[in-house]
C-alpha positions as CSV (number, residue, x, y, z in Angstrom):
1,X,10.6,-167.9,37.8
2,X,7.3,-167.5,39.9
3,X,4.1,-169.6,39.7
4,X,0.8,-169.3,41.6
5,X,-0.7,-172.3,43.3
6,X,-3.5,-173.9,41.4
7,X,-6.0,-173.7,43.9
8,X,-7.8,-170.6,43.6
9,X,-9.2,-170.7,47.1
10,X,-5.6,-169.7,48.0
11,X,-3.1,-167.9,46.2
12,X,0.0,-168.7,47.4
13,X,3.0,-167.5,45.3
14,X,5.8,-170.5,45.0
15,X,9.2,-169.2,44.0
16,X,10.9,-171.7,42.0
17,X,14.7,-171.2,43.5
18,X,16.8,-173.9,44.7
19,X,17.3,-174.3,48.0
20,X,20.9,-174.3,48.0
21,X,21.4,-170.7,46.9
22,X,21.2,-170.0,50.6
23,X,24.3,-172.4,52.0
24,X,27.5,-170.4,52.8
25,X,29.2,-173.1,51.1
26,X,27.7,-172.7,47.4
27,X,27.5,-168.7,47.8
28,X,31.6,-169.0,48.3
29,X,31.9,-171.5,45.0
30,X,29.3,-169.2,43.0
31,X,31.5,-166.1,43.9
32,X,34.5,-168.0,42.7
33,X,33.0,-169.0,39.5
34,X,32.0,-165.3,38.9
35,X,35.1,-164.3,39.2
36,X,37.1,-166.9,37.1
37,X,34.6,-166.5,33.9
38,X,35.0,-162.8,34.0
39,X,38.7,-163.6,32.6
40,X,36.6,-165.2,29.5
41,X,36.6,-163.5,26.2
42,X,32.8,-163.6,25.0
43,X,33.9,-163.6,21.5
44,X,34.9,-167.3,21.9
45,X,31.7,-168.7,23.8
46,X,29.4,-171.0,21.9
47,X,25.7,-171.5,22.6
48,X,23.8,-174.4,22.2
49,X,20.0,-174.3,21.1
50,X,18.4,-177.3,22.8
51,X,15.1,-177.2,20.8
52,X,13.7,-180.1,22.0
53,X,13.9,-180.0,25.9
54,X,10.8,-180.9,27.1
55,X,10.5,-177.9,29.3
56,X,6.9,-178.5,30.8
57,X,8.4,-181.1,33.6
58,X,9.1,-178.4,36.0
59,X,7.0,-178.6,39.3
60,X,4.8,-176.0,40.3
C-alpha cells in the first residue's frame, strides 16, 4: 500500500512495508512458511470476515 505525504509543497511517496521484510532472518522463516503451507489443501481453509476492524488507524 502507498500513500502520498499530506503536504502538498512536497510529495513524497511513503511505502507502507515493514521494516523487517529486509532481515535475512525473517526472509529465511517467510521462505519456510511458503513452503510448509503449499502442502495445504485450499478446500479446507476457512476465512474470517472481520467487518468491524477499524481500518483508518494506519499511519500515513
Amino acid at each position: 500500500m502507498r500513500a502520498y505525504s499530506m503536504d502538498l509543497r512536497v510529495r513524497v511517496l511513503k511505502v507502507l512495508r515493514a521494516t523487517e521484510q529486509a532481515r535475512p532472518d525473517r526472509a529465511a522463516q517467510r521462505s519456510l512458511w511458503q513452503v510448509e503451507r503449499s502442502g495445504w489443501d485450499p478446500a479446507r481453509l476457512v476465512f474470517l470476515a472481520e467487518t468491524w476492524t477499524y481500518t483508518a488507524l494506519t499511519r500515513l
